[in-house]
PyMOL Python script that loads the backbone (N, CA, C, O; Angstrom):
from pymol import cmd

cmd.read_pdbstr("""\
ATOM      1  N   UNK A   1       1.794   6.573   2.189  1.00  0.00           N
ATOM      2  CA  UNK A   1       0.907   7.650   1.773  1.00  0.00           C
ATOM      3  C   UNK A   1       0.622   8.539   2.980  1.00  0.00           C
ATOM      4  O   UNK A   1       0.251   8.184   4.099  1.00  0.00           O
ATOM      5  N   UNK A   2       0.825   9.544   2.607  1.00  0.00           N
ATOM      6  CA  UNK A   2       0.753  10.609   3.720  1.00  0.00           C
ATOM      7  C   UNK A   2      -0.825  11.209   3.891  1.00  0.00           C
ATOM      8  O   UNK A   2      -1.577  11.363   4.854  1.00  0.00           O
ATOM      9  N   UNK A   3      -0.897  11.406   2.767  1.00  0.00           N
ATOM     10  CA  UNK A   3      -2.706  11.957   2.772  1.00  0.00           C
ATOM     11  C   UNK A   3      -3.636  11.838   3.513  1.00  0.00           C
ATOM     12  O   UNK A   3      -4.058  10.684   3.584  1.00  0.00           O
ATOM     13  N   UNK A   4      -4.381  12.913   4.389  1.00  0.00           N
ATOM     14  CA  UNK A   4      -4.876  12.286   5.345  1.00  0.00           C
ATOM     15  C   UNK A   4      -4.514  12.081   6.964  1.00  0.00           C
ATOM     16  O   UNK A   4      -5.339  12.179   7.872  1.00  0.00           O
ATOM     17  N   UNK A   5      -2.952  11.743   7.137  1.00  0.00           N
ATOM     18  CA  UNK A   5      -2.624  11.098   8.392  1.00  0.00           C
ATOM     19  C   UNK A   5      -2.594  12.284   9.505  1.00  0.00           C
ATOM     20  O   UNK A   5      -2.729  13.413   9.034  1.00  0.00           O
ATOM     21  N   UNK A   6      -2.455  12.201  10.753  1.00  0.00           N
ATOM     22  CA  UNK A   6      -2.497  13.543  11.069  1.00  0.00           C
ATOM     23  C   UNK A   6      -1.116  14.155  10.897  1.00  0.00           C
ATOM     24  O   UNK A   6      -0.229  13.521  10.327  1.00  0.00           O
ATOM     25  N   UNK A   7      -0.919  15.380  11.381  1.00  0.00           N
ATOM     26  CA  UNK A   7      -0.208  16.148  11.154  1.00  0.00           C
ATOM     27  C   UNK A   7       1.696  15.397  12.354  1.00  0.00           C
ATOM     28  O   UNK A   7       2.834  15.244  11.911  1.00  0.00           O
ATOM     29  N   UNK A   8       1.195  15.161  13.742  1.00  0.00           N
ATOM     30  CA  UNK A   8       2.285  14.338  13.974  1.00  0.00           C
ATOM     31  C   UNK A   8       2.843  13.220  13.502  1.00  0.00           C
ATOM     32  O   UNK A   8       4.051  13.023  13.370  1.00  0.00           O
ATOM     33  N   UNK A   9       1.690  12.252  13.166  1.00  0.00           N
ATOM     34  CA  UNK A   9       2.070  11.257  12.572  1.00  0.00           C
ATOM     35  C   UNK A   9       2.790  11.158  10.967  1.00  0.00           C
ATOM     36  O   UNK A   9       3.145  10.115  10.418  1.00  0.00           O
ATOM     37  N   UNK A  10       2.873  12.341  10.492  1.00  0.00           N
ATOM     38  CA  UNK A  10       3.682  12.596   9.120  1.00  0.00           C
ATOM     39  C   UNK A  10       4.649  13.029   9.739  1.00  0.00           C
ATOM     40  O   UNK A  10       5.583  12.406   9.233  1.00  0.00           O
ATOM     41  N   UNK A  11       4.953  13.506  10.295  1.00  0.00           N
ATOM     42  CA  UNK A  11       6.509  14.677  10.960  1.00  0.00           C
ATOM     43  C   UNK A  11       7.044  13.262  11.282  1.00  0.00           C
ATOM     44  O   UNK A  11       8.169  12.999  10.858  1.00  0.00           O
ATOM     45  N   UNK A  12       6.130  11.981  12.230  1.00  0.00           N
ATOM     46  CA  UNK A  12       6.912  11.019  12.535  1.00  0.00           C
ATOM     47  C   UNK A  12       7.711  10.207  11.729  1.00  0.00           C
ATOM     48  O   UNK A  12       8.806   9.647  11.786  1.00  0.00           O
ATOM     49  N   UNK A  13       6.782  10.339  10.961  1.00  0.00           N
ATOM     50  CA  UNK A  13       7.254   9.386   9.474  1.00  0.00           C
ATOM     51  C   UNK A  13       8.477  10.215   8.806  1.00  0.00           C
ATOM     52  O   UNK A  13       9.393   9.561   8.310  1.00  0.00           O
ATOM     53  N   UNK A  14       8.522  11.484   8.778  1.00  0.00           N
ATOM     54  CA  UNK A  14       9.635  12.534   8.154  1.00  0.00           C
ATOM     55  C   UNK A  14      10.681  12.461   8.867  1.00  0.00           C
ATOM     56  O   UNK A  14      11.720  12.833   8.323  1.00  0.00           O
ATOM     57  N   UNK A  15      10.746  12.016  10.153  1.00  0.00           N
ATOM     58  CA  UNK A  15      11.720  12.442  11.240  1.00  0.00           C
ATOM     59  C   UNK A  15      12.689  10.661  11.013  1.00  0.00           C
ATOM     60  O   UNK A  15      13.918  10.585  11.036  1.00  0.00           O
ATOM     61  N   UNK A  16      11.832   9.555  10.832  1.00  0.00           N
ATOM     62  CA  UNK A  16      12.373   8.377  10.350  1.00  0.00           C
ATOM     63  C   UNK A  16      12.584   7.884   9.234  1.00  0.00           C
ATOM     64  O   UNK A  16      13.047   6.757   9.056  1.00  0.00           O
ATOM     65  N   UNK A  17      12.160   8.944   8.068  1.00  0.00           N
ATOM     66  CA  UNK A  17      12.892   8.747   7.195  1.00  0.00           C
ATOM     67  C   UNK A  17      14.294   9.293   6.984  1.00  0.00           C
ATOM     68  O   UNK A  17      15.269   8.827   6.394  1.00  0.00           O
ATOM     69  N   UNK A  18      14.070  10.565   7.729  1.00  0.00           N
ATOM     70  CA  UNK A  18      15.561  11.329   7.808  1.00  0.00           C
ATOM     71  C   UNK A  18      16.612  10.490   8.811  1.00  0.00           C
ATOM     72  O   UNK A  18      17.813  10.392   8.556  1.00  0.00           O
ATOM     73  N   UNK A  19      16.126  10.040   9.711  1.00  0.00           N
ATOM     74  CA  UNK A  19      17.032   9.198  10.586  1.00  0.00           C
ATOM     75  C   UNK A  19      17.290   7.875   9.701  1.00  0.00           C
ATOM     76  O   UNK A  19      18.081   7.046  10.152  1.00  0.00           O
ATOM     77  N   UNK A  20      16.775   7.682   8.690  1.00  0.00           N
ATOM     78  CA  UNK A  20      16.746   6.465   7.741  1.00  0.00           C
ATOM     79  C   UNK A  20      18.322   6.824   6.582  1.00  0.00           C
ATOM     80  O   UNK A  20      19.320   6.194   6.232  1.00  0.00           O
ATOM     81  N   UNK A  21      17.865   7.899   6.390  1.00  0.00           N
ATOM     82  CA  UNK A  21      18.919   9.076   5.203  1.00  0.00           C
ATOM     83  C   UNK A  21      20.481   9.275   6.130  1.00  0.00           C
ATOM     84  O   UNK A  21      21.583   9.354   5.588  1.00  0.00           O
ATOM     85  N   UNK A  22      20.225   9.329   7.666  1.00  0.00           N
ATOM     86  CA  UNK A  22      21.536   9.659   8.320  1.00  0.00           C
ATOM     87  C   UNK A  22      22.117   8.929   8.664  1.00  0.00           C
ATOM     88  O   UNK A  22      23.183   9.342   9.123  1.00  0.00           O
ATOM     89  N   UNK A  23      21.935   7.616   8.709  1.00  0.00           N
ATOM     90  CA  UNK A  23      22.527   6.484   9.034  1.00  0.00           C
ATOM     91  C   UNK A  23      22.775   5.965   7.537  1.00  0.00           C
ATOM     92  O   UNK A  23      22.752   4.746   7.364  1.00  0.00           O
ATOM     93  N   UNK A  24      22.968   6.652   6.649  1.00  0.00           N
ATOM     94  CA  UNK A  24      23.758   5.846   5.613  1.00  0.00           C
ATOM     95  C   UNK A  24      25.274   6.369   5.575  1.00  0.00           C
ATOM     96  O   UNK A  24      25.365   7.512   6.024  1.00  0.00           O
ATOM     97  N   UNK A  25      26.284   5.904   5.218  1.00  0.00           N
ATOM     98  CA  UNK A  25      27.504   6.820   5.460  1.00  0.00           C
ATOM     99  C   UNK A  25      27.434   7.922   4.670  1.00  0.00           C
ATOM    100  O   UNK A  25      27.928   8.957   5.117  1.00  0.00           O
ATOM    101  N   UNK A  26      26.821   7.933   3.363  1.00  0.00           N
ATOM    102  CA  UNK A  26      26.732   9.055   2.344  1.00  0.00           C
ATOM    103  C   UNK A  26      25.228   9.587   2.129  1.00  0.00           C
ATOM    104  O   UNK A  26      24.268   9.069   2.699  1.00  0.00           O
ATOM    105  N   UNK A  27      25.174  10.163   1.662  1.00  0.00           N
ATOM    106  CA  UNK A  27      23.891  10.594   0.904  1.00  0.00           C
ATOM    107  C   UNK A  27      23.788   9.871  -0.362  1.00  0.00           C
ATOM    108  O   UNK A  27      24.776   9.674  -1.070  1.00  0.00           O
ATOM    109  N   UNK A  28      22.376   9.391  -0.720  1.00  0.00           N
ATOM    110  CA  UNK A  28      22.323   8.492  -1.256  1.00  0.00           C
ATOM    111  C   UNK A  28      21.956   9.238  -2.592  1.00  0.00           C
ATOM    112  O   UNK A  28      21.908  10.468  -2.554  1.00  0.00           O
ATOM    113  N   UNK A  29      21.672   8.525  -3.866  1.00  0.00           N
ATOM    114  CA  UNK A  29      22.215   8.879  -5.281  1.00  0.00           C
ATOM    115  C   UNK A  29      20.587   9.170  -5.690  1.00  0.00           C
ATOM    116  O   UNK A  29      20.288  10.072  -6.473  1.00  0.00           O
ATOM    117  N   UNK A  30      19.754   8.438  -5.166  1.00  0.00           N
ATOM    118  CA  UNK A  30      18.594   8.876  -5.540  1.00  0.00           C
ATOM    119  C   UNK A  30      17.479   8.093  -4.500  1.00  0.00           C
ATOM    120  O   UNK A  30      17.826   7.100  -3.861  1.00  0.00           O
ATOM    121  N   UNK A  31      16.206   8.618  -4.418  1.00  0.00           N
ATOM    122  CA  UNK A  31      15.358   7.662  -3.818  1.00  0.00           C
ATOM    123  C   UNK A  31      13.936   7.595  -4.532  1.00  0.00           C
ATOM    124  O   UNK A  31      13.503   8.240  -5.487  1.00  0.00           O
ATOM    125  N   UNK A  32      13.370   6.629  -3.777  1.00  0.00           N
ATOM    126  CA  UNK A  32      11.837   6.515  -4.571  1.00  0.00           C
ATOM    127  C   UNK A  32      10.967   7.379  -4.245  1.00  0.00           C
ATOM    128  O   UNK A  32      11.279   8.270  -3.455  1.00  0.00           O
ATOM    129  N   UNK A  33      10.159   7.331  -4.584  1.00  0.00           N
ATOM    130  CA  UNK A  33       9.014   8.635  -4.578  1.00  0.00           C
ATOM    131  C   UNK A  33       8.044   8.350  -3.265  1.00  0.00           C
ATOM    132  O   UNK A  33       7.477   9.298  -2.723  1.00  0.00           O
ATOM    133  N   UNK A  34       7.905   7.175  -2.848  1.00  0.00           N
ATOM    134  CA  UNK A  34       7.553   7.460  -1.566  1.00  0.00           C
ATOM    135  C   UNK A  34       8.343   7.935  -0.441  1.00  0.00           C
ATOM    136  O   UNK A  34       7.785   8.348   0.575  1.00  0.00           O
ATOM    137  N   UNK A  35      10.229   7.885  -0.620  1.00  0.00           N
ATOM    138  CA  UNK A  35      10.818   8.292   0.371  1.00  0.00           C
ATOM    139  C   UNK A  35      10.844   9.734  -0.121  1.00  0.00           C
ATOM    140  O   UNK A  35      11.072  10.508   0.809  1.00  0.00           O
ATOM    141  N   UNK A  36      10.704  10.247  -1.135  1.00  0.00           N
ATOM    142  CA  UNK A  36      10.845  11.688  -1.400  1.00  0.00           C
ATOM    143  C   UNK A  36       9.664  12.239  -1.033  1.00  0.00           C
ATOM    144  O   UNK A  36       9.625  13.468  -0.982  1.00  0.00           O
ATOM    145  N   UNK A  37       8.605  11.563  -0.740  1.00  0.00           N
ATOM    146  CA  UNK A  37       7.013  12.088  -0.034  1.00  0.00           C
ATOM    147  C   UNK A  37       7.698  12.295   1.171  1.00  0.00           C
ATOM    148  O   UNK A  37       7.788  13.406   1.694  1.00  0.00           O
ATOM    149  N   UNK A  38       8.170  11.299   1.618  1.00  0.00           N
ATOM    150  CA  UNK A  38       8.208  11.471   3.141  1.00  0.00           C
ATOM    151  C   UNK A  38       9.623  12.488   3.703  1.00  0.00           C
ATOM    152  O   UNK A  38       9.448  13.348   4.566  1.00  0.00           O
ATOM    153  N   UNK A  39      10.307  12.364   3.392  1.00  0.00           N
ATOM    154  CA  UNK A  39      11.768  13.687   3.280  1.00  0.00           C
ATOM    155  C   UNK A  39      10.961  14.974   2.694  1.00  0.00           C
ATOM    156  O   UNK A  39      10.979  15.963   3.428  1.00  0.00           O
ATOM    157  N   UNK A  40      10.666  15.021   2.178  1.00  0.00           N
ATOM    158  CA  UNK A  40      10.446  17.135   1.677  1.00  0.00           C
ATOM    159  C   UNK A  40       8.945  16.800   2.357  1.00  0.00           C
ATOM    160  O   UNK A  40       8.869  18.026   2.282  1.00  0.00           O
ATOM    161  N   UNK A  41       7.917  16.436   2.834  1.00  0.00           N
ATOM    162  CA  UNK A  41       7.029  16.734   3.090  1.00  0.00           C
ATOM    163  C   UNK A  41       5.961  17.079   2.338  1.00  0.00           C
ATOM    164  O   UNK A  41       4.919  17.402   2.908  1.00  0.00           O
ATOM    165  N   UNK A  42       6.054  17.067   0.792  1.00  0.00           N
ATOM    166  CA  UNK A  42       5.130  17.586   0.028  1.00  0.00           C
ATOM    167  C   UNK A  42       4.280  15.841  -0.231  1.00  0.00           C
ATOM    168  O   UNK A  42       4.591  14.660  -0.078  1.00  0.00           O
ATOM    169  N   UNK A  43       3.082  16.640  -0.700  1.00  0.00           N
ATOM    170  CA  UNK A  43       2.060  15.127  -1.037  1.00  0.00           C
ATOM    171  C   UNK A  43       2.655  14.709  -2.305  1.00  0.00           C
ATOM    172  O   UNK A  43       3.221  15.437  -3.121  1.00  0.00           O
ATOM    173  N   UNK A  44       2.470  13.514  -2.367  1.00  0.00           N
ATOM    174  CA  UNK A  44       2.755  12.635  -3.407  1.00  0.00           C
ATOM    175  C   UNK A  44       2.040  13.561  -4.662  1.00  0.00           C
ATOM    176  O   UNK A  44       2.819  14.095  -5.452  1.00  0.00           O
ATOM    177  N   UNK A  45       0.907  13.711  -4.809  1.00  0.00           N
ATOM    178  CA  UNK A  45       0.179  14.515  -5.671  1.00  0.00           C
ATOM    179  C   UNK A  45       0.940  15.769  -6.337  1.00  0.00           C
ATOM    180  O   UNK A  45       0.999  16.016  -7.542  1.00  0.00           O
ATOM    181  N   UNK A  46       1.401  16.363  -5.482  1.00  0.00           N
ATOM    182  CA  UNK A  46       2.106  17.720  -5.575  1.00  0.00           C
ATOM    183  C   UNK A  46       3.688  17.286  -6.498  1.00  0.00           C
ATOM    184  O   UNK A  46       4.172  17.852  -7.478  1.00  0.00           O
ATOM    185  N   UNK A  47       4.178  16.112  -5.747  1.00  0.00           N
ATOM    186  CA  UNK A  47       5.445  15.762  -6.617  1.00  0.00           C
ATOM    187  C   UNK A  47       5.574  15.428  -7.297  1.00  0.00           C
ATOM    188  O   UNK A  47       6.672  15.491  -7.849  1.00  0.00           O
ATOM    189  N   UNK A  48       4.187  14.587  -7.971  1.00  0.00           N
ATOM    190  CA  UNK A  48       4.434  13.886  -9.414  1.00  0.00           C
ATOM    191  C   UNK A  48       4.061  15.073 -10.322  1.00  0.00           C
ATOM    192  O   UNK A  48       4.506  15.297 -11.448  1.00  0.00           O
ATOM    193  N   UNK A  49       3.010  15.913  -9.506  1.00  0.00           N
ATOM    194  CA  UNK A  49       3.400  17.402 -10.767  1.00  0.00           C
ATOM    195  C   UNK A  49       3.746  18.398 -10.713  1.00  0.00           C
ATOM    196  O   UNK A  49       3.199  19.323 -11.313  1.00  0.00           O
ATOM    197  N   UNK A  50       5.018  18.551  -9.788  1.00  0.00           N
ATOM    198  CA  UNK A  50       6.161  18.883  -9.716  1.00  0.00           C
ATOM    199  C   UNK A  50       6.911  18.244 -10.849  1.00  0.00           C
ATOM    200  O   UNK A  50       7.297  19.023 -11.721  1.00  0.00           O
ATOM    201  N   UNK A  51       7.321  16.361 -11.069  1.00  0.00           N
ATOM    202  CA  UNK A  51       8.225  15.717 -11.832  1.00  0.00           C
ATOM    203  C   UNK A  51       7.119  16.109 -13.389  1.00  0.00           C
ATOM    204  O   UNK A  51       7.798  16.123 -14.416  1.00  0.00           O
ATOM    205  N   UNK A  52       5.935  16.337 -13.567  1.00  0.00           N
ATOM    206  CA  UNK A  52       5.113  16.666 -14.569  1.00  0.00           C
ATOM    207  C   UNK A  52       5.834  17.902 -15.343  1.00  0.00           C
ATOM    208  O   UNK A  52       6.214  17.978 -16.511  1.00  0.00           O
ATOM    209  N   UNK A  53       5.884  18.764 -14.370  1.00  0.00           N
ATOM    210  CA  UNK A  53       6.086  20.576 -14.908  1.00  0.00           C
ATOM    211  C   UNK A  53       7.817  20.332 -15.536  1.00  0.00           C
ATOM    212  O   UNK A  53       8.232  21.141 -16.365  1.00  0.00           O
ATOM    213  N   UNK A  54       8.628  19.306 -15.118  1.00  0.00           N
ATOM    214  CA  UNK A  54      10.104  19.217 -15.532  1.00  0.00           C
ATOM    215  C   UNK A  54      10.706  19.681 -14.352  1.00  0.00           C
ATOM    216  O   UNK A  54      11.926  19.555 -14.463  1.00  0.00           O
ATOM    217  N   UNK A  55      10.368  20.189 -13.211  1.00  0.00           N
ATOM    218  CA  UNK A  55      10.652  20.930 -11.735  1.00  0.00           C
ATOM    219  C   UNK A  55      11.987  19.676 -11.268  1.00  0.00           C
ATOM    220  O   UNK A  55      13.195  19.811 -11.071  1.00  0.00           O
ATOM    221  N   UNK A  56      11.297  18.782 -11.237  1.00  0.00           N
ATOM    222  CA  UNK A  56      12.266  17.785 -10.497  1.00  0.00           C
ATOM    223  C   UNK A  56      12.297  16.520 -11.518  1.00  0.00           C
ATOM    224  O   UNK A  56      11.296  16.108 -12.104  1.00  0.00           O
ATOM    225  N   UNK A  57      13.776  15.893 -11.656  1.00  0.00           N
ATOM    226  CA  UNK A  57      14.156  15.322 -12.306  1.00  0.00           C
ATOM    227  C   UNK A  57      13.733  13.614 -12.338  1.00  0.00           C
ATOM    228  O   UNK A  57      13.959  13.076 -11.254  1.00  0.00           O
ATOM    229  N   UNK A  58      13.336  12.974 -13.072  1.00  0.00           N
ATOM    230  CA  UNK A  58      13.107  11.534 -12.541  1.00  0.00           C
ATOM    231  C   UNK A  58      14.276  10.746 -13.314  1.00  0.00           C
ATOM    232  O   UNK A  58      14.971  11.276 -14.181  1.00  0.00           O
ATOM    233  N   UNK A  59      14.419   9.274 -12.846  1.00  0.00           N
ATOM    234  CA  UNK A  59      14.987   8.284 -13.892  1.00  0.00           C
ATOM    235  C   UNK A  59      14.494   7.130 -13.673  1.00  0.00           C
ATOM    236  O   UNK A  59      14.698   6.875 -12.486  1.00  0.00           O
ATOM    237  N   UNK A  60      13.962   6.303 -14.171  1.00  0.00           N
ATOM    238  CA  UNK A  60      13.283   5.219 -14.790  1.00  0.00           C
ATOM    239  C   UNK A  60      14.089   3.783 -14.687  1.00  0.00           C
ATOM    240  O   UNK A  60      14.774   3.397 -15.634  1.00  0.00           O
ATOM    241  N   UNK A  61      13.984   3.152 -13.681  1.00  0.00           N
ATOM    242  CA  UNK A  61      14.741   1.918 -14.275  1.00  0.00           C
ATOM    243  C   UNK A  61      13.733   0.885 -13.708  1.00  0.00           C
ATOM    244  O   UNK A  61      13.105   0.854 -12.650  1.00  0.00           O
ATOM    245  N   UNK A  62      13.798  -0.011 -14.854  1.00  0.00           N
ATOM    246  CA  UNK A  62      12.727  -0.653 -15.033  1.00  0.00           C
ATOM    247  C   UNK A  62      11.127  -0.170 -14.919  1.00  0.00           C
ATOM    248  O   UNK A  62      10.682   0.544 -15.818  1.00  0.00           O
ATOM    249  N   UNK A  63      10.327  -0.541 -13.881  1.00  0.00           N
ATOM    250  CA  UNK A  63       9.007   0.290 -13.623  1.00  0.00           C
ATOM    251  C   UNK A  63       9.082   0.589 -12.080  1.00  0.00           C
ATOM    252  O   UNK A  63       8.224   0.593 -11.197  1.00  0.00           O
ATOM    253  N   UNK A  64      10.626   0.872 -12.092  1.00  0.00           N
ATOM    254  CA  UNK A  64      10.875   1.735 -10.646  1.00  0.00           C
ATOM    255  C   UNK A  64      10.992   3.488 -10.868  1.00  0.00           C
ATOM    256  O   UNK A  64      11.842   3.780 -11.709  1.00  0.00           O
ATOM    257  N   UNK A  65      10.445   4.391 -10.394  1.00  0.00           N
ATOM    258  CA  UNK A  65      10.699   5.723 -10.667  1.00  0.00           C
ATOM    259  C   UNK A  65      11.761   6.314  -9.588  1.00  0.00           C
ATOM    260  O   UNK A  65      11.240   6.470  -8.484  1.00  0.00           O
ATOM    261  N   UNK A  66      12.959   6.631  -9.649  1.00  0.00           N
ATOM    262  CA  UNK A  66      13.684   7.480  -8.803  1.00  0.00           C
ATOM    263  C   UNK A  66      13.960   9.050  -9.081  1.00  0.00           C
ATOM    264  O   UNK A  66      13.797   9.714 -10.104  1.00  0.00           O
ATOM    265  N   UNK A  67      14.325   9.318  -8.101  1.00  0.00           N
ATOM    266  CA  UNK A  67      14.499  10.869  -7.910  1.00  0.00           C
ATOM    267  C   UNK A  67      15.944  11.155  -7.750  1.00  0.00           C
ATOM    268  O   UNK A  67      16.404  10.509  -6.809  1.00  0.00           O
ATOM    269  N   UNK A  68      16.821  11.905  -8.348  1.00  0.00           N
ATOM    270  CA  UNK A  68      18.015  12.431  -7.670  1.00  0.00           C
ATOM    271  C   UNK A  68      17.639  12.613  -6.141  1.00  0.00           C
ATOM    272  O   UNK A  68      16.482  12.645  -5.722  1.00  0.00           O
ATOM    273  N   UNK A  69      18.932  12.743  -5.269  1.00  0.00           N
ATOM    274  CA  UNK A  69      18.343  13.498  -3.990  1.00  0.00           C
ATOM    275  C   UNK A  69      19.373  14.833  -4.105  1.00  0.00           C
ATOM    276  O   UNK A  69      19.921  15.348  -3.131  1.00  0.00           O
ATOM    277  N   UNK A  70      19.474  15.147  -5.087  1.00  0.00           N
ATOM    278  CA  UNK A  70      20.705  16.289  -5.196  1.00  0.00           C
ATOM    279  C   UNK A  70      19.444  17.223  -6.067  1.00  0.00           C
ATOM    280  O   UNK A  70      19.594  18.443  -6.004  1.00  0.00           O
ATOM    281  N   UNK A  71      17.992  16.610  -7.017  1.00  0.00           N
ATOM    282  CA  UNK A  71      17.143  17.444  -7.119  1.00  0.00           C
ATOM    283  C   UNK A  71      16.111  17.941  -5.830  1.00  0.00           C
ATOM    284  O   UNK A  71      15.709  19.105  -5.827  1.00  0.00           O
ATOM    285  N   UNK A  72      15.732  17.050  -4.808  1.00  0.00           N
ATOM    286  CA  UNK A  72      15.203  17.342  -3.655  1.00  0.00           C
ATOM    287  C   UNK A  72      15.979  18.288  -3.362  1.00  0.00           C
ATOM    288  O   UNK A  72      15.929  19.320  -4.032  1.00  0.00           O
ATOM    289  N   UNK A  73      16.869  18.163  -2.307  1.00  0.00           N
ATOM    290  CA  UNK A  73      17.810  19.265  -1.945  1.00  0.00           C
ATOM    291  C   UNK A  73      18.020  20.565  -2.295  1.00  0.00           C
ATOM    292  O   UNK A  73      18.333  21.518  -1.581  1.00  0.00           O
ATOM    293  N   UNK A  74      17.714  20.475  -4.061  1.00  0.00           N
ATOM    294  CA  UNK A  74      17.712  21.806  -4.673  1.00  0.00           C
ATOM    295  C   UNK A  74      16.408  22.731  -4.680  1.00  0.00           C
ATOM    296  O   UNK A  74      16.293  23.953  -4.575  1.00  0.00           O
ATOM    297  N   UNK A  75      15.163  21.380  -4.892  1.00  0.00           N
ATOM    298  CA  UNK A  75      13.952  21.771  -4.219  1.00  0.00           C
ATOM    299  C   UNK A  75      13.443  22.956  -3.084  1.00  0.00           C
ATOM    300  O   UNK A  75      12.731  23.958  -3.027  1.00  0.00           O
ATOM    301  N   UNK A  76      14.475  21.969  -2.085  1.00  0.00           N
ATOM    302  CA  UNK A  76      13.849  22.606  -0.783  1.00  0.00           C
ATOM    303  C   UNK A  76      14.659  23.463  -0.336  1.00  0.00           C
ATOM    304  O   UNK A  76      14.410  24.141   0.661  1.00  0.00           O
ATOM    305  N   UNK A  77      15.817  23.555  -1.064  1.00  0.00           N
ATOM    306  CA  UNK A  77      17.143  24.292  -0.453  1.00  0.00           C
ATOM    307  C   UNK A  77      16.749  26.222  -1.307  1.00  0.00           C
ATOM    308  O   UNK A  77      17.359  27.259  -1.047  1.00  0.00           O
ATOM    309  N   UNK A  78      15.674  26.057  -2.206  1.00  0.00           N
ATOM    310  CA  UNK A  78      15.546  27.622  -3.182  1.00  0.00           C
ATOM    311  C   UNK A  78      15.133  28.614  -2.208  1.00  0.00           C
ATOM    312  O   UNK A  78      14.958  29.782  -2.553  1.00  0.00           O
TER     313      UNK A  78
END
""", "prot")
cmd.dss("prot")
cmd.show_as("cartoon", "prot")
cmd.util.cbc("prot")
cmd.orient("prot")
């Protein structure tokens, strides 16, 4: 949870999740919603109604929620 933390200490957390994302050989197919807090930088709050408005795509397996990362990307890439 980002909310709150200071402002370096989120960039830190953004900067190791992305170093988390670059050390995979590929880009990965989707992630959870706390790694998509921490990659785009937006609050958790903001993304679930973002995934609310239909903005960004979810999929459901089991009572896990994932995200494309090809909808992030498109997100942050407009």
């Amino acid at each position: 949870m980002t909310r709150g933390l200071p402002l370096e200490e989120r960039s830190r957390d953004a900067a190791s999740a992305l170093a988390t994302i670059e050390a995979l050989p590929t880009e990965p197919i989707s992630v959870r919603i706390s790694m998509a807090v921490k990659l785009t930088g937006i609050g958790r709050s903001t993304l679930y109604e973002l995934i609310k408005s239909g903005e960004i795509e979810t999929v459901k397996i089991g009572r896990s929620t994932l995200i494309p990362y090809r909808c992030l990307k498109r997100l942050v890439m407009r």
